[in-house]
C-alpha positions in Angstrom: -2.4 3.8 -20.0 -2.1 3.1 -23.4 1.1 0.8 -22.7 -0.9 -0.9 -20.2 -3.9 -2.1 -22.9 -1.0 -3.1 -24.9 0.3 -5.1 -22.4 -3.7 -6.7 -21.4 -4.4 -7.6 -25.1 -1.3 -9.1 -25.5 -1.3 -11.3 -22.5 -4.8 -12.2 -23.5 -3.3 -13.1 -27.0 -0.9 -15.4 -25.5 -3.1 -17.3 -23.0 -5.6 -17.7 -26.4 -2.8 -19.1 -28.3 -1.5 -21.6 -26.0 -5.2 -22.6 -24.6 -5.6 -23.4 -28.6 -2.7 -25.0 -29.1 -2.9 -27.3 -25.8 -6.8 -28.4 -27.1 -5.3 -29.3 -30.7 -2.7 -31.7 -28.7 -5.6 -33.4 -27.1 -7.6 -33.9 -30.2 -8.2 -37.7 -30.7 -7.7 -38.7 -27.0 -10.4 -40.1 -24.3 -9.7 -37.4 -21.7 -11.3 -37.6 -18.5 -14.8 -35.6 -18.4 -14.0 -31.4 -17.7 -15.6 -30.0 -14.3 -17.2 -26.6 -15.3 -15.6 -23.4 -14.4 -12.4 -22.1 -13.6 -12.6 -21.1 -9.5 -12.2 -24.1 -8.0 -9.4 -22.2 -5.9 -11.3 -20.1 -4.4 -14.1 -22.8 -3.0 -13.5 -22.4 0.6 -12.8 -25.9 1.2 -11.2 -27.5 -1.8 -10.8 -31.1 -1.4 -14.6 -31.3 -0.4 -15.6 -29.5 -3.4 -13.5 -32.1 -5.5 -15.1 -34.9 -3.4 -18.3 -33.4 -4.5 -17.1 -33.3 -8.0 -16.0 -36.8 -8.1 -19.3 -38.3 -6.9 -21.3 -36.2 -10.2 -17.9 -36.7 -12.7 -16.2 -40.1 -11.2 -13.1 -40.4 -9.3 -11.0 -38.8 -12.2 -11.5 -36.1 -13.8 -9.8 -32.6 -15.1 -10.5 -29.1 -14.2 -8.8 -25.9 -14.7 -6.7 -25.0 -12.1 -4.2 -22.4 -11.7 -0.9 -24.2 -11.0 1.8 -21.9 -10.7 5.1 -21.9 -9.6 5.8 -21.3 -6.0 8.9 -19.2 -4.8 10.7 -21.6 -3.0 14.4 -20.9 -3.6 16.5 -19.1 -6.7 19.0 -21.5 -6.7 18.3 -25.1 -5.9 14.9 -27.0 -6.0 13.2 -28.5 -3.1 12.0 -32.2 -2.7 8.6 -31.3 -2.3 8.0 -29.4 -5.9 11.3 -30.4 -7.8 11.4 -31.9 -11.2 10.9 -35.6 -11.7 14.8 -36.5 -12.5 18.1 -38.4 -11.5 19.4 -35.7 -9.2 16.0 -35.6 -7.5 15.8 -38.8 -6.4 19.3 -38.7 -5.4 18.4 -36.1 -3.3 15.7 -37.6 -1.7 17.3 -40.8 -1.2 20.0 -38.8 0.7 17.5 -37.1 2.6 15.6 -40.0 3.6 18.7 -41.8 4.7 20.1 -38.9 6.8 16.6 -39.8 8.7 16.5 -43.5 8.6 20.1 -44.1 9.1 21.8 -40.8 10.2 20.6 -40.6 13.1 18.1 -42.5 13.6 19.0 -44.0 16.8 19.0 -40.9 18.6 15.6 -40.0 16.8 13.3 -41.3 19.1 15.0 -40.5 22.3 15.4 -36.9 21.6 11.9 -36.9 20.8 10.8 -38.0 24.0 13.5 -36.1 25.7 12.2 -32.6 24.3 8.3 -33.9 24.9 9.0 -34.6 28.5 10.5 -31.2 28.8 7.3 -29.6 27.2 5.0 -31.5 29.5 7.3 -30.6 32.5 6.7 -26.8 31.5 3.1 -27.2 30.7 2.3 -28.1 34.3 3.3 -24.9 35.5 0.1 -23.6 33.5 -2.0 -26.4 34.8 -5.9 -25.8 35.1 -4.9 -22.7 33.0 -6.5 -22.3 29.2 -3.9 -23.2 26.7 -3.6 -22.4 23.3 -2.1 -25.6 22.5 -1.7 -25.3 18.9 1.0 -22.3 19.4 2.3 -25.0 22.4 2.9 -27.6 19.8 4.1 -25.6 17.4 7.3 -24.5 19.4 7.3 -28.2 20.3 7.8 -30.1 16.9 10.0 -26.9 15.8 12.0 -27.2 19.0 12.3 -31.3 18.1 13.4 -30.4 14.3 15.9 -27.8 15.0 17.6 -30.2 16.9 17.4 -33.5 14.3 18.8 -30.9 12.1 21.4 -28.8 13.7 21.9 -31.0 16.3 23.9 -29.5 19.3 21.7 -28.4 22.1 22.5 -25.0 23.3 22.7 -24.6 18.9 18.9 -25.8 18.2 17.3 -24.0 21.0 18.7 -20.7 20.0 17.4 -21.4 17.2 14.3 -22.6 17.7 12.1 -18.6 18.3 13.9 -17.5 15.1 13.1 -20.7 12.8 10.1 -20.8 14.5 9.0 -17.6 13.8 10.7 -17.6 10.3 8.4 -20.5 9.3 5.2 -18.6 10.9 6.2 -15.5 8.4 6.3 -17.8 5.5 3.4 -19.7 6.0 1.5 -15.8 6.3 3.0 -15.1 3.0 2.4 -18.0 1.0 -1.0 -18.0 2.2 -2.0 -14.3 1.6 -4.6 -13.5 -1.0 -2.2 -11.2 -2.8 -0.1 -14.2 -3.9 -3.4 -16.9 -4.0 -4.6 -14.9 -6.4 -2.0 -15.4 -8.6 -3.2 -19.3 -8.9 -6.3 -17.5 -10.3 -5.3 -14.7 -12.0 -1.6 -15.6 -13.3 -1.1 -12.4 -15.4 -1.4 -10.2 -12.1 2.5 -11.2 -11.4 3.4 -9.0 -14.3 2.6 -5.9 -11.6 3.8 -5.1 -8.6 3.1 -6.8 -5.5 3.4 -6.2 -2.0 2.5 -9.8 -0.7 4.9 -11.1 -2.9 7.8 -8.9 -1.7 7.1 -10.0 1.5 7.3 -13.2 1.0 10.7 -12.8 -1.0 11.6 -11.3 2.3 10.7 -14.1 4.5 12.6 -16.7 1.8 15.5 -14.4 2.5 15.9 -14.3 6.0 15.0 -18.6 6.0 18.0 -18.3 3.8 20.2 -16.5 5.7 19.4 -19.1 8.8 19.9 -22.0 7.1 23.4 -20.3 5.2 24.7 -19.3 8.6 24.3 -23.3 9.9 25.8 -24.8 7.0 28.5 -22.8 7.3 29.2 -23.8 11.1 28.9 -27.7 10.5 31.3 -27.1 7.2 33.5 -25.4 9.6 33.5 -28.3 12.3 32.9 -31.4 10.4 34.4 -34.7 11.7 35.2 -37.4 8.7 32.3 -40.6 9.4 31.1 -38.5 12.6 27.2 -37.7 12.5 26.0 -34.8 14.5 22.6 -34.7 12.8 21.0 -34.6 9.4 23.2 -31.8 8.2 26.3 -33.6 8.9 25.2 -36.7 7.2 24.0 -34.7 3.8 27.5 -33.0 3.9 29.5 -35.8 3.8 27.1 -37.4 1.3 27.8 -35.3 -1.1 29.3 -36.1 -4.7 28.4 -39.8 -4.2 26.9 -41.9 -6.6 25.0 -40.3 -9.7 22.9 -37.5 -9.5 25.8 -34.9 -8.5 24.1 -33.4 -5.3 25.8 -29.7 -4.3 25.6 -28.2 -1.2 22.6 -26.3 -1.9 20.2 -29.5 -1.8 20.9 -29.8 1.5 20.3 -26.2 2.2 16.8 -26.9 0.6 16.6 -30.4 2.3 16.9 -28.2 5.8 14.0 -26.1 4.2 12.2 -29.0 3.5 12.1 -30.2 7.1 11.1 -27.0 8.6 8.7 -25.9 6.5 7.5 -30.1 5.5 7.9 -30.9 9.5 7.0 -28.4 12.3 3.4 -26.5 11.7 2.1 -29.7 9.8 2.6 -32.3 12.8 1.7 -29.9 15.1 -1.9 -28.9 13.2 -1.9 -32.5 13.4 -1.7 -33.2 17.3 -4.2 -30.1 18.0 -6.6 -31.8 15.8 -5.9 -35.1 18.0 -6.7 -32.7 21.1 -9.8 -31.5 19.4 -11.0 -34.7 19.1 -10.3 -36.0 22.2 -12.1 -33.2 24.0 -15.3 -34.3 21.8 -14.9 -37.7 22.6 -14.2 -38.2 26.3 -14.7 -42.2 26.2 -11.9 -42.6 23.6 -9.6 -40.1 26.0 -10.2 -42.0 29.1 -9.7 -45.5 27.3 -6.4 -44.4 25.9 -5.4 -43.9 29.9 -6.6 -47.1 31.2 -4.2 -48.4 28.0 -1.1 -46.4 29.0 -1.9 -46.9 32.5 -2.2 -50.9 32.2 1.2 -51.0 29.8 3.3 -48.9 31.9 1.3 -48.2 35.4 -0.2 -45.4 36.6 2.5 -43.5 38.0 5.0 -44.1 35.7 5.5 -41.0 33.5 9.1 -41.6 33.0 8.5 -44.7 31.8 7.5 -45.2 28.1 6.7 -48.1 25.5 9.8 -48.3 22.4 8.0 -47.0 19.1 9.0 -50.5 17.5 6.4 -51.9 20.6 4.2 -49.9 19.3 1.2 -53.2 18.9 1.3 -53.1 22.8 -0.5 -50.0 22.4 -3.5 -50.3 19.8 -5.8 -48.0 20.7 -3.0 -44.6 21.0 -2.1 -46.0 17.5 -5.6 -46.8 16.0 -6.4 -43.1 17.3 -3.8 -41.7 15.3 -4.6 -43.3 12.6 -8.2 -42.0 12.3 -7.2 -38.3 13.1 -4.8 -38.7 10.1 -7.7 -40.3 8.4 -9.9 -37.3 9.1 -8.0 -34.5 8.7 -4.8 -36.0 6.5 -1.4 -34.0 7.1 -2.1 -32.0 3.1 -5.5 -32.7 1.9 -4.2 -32.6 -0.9 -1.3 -34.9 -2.7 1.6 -33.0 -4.0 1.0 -32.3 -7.9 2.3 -34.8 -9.9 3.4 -34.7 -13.3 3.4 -37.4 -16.0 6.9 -38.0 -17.3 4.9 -39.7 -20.4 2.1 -40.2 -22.6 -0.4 -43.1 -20.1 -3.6 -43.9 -18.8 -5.2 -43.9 -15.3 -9.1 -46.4 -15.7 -9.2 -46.3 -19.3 -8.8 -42.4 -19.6 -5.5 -41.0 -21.9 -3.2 -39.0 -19.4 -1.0 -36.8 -21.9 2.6 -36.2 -21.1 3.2 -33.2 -19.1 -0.1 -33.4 -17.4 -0.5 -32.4 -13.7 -2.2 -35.2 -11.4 -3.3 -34.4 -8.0 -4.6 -37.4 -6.0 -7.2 -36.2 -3.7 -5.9 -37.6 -0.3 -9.0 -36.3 2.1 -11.4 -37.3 -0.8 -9.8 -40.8 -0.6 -9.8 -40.9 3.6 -14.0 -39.9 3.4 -14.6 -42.1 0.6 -17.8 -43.6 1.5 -18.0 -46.5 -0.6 -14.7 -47.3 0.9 -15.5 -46.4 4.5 -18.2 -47.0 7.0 -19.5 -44.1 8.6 -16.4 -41.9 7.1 -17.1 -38.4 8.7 -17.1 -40.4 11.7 -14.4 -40.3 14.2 -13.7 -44.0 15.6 -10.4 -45.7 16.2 -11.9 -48.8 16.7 -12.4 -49.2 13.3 -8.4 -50.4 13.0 -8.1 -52.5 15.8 -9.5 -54.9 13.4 -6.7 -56.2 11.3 -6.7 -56.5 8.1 -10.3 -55.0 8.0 -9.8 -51.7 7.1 -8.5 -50.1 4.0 -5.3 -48.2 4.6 -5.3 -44.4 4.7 -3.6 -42.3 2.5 -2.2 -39.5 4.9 1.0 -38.9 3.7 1.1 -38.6 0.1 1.5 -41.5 -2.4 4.0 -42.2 -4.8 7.3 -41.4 -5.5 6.7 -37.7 -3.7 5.3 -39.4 -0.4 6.3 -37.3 2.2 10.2 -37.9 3.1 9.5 -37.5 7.2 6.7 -39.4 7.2 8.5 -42.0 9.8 9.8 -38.9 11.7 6.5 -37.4 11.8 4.5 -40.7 13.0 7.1 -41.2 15.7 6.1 -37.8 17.3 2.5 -37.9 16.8 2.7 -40.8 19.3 5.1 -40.1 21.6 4.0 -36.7 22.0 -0.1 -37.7 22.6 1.4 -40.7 24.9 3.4 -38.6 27.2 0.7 -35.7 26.8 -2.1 -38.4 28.0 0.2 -39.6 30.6 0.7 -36.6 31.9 -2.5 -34.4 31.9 -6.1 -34.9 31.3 -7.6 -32.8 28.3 -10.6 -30.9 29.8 -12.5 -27.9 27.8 -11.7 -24.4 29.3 -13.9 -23.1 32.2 -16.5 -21.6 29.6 -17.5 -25.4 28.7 -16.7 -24.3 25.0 -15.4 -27.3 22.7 -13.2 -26.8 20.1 -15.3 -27.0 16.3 -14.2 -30.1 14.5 -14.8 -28.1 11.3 -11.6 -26.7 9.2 -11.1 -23.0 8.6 -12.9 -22.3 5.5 -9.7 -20.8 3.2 -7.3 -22.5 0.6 -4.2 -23.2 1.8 -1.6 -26.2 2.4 -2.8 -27.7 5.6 -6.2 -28.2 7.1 -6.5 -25.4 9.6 -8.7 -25.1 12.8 -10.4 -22.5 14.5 -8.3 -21.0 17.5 -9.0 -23.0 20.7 -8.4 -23.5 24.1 -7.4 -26.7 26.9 -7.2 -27.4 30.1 -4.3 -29.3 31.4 -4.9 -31.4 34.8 -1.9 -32.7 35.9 -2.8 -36.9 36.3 0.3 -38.0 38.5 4.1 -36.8 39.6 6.2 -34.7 37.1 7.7 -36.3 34.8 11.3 -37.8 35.8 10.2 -38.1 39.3 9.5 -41.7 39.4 
C-alpha cells in the first residue's frame, strides 16, 4: 500500500512538473482561448460538443485532451498515426501508388464483380429483415481482402477471419478500459484486462498479415502485380526513405482496419437515409433506370462517367457530408513554431481539424442538419465537404473508398427497393451516443424487394 502512495504522489509530481514547464514555454505567445475542463472525452458525442465550443470560443481553440498513444504495432508505424518524416511519406506515396497504379485497372471491376455477387445472395433473403450493416461489412471486407491478397480462392478464405479479426479490434480499441486511459493516463501503470485483450487481437491481425507476406514473398513474379502486396514488395528499397517490409505489413493493416467497417458504416447510413427519404430513393431509380434501362442489372455506368449520374453522386456526397467517414481529422502535429488566424501554434502542438463540425457549419451551409442532395447538383454552388481528412494525412483510400460507395448503392438500387421491416420502424438518423473512431448507428433492419431479373441474367 505504502509502495502504491509512493507511486500516486510521484506520478502526480511528474504530471505537475511538466504541466508547469509546458505553461512556461507558452509564456509570451497569443494562444488560442482554453475551453474549460478536462472531459471533453467522455461527452457522448464529441465533435458536436466541439461544434458547440466553437460557436462560444471561435473556430480555434485549445482544450485539454488526453492524447495518447494507440497500440498499433511494436515494430513499424502505420500511415494513419506515424511521425511526420521522409520515410513516412515514402511510405504513403508507395501505398497510394499500389492503389492508383498497381492495380487500379482491375479496381473497379472487382468491385462490381464482388457487389453483384452480394446482391445475387441477398435476394435469396428478399422481403426478409436484414441487418444490413453486418451485410456490408463482409461486403467491403470481402472487396479488400481481395485488392490486397489478390487470388480468389486466397481472399475469400480469408475474408471470416480478417473480418472477424478487425471486429475484435475495433471491440478492444473501443472498450472503456482502454478509453479511459485518454482520460486517466497514469491508470496504464496497472494492470489491464482490456488492454491485454487488445494486445491479443494486434497479435492474431499480425499473424494474418505475416502468414500473407510470407506466401507472396514466396511466389513473387519480377514486374508482375497480383495486388497491392505485390506492388509494395517490389517497391521496396527505392528511392529515399528506405521502406522495409514491415511498412507494408502495416500498409495491409492500414487498409483493413482504414477500409472495411468505415465504408461500410458509411453505406448503412446511406440506407438509413434513403429509408427516411423515399422521394430521393425512387428519384435515384428513375436515374439509373433512364442511364441504363430498367432491366438492365448487368449493365453499369464506368466510375469515370460518373456526371451521367448526378443525383447517385450528389447523394453520396451529402451522406458523407452528414455523417463524414471520422468525425474527426486525424491529429496533426506541427513540425514547427506557426500560426493558424492570428493565433501562435507552438511546435509540437497537436491540431485536430473538426471534420463534422466543418460539414454542419451553418454559416457555411444552408439548412446543414438537413439531408438534401440537391444541394450539389448545383455546380460550383456549394462549398466542398471535408469527409476524408485534409492535409498531408488525408485518407490514402479515399479514391478506393468513393469508388465502392457508388457502385455498391448503384447496383444495390438497381437491384432491390429499400423498404422498412414489417413493424414500419425506421432506422434513427441519430449516432450512438459513445466516443469512438467512426460515427456509429443504432442496430437496424431492411427490407430488400427484388426490382427486376438477377443480376447477370440480362
Amino acid at each position: 500500500m505504502l509502495l502504491l502512495s509512493l507511486l500516486l504522489l510521484l506520478l502526480t509530481l511528474l504530471a505537475a512538473t511538466r504541466l508547469l514547464w509546458y505553461r512556461w514555454k507558452l509564456r509570451g505567445l497569443h494562444l488560442p482561448p482554453l475551453a474549460p475542463g478536462f472531459l471533453h472525452l467522455l461527452q457522448p458525442n464529441l465533435p458536436i460538443h466541439l461544434l458547440d465550443l466553437a460557436r462560444t470560443l471561435g473556430p480555434i481553440y485549445r482544450l485539454r485532451l488526453g492524447l495518447q498513444d494507440k497500440l498499433v504495432s511494436e515494430h513499424y508505424p502505420d500511415l494513419s498515426l506515424g511521425d511526420y518524416s521522409l520515410r513516412w511519406k515514402a511510405h504513403k506515396k508507395l501505398t497510394r501508388s499500389a492503389l492508383l497504379l498497381g492495380i487500379h485497372e482491375s479496381m473497379e471491376a472487382l468491385v462490381d464483380s464482388l457487389t453483384q455477387e452480394f446482391c445475387q445472395r441477398l435476394r435469396a433473403l428478399a422481403g426478409a429483415p436484414v441487418v444490413i450493416l453486418e451485410e456490408f461489412s463482409v461486403l467491403t471486407c470481402s472487396i479488400i481482402c481481395s485488392l490486397t491478397f489478390g487470388d480468389k480462392v486466397t481472399a475469400d478464405n480469408l475474408v471470416h477471419p480478417i473480418h472477424n479479426s478487425v471486429q475484435d479490434l475495433l471491440k478492444a480499441w473501443g472498450h472503456w478500459s482502454v478509453q479511459i486511459l485518454d482520460v486517466v493516463p497514469f491508470l496504464r501503470f496497472f494492470p489491464n484486462p482490456g488492454v491485454c485483450r487488445l494486445k491479443r487481437a494486434v497479435e492474431n491481425r499480425d499473424q494474418l498479415v505475416a502468414q500473407q507476406l510470407k506466401f507472396h514473398k514466396e511466389s513473387l513474379v519480377a514486374g508482375q502485380y497480383r495486388d497491392v502486396v505485390d506492388y509494395m514488395l517490389q517497391g521496396l528499397g527505392q528511392g529515399p526513405g528506405q521502406l522495409l517490409e514491415g511498412h507494408v505489413h502495416m500498409a495491409a493493416v492500414d487498409l483493413f482496419v482504414g477500409g472495411t467497417e468505415t465504408t461500410a458504416i458509411t453505406l448503412s447510413w446511406a440506407v438509413a437515409f434513403l429509408l427516411h427519404h423515399p422521394e430521393i430513393q425512387r428519384r435515384l431509380q428513375e436515374e439509373l433506370d433512364l442511364e441504363l434501362g430498367p432491366e438492365a442489372a448487368s449493365s453499369r455506368v464506368p466510375y469515370k462517367d460518373r456526371t451521367r449520374l448526378p443525383l447517385l453522386h450528389a447523394t453520396v456526397t451529402e451522406v458523407l457530408r452528414l455523417r463524414p467517414v471520422v468525425p474527426l481529422a486525424l491529429p496533426h502535429r506541427a513540425t514547427r513554431p506557426s500560426s493558424i488566424s492570428g493565433y501562435d501554434i507552438p511546435e509540437g502542438t497537436v491540431v485536430i481539424p473538426n471534420l463534422q463540425g466543418a460539414n454542419l457549419d451553418e454559416t457555411v451551409w444552408e439548412q446543414p442538419h438537413e439531408f438534401l442532395p440537391d444541394r450539389f447538383l448545383q455546380p460550383g454552388k456549394s462549398p466542398r465537404t471535408l469527409a476524408f481528412g485534409c492535409g498531408a494525412r488525408i485518407c490514402v483510400g479515399e479514391p478506393l473508398a468513393r469508388l465502392e460507395l457508388v457502385v455498391v448503392l448503384a447496383r444495390l438500387l438497381q437491384t432491390f427497393t429499400l423498404l422498412p421491416p414489417p413493424t414500419g420502424a425506421l432506422p434513427s438518423l441519430h449516432p450512438l451516443p459513445l466516443c469512438g473512431i467512426n460515427l456509429l448507428m443504432q442496430p437496424f433492419q431492411v427490407r430488400l424487394q427484388p426490382r427486376g431479373p438477377s443480376p447477370g441474367t440480362g
